[in-house]
N, C-alpha and C positions, 0 to 999 in steps of 0.2 A: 340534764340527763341527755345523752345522746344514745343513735340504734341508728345501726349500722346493719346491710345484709351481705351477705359474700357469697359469691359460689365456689362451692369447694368440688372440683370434677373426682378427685381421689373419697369420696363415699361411696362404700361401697357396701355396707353391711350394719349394724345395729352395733358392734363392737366399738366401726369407726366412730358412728353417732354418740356411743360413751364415753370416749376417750377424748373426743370434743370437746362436750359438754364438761365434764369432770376437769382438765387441763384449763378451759378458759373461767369455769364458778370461782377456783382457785385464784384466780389472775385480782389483784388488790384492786376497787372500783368496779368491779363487774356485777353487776345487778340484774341476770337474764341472760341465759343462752336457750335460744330453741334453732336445734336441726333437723331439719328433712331428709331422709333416704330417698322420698321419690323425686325429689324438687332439685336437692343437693345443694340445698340454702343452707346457711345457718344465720340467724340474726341474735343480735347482740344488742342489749341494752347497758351503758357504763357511763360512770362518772370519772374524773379524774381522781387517781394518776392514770388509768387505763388509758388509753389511746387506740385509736386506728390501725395506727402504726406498731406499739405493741402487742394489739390483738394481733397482725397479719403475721410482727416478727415468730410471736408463740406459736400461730397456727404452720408455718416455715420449720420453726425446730423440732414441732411432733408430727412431722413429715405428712401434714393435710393443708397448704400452701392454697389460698385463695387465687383465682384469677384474678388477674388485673384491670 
């Protein structure tokens, strides 16, 4: 199991925190999303096939793009 944290600067409301969460539960191998509106974290706990890399492409396509 791996957990991963990201900062996502585009949170900016309780909506985006939904759409997060909701978009990556979905994602095959994801075992844990929790995001912050004050912190503007989100950590992720996943197994394969999920990746890193998957996670950031998904968060890229529902326009909430991780810093690098």
């Amino acid at each position: 199991m791996n957990t991963i944290t990201l900062h996502i600067p585009g949170i900016s409301c309780h909506h985006c925190i939904h759409t997060i969460n909701t978009e990556l539960a979905d994602m095959e191998g994801v075992k844990s999303v929790e995001a912050s509106l004050d912190s503007k974290l989100v950590t992720v706990t996943f197994e394969p096939p999920a990746s890193e890399d998957r996670i950031r492409d998904l968060l890229v396509e529902i326009n909430y793009p991780a810093e690098a």
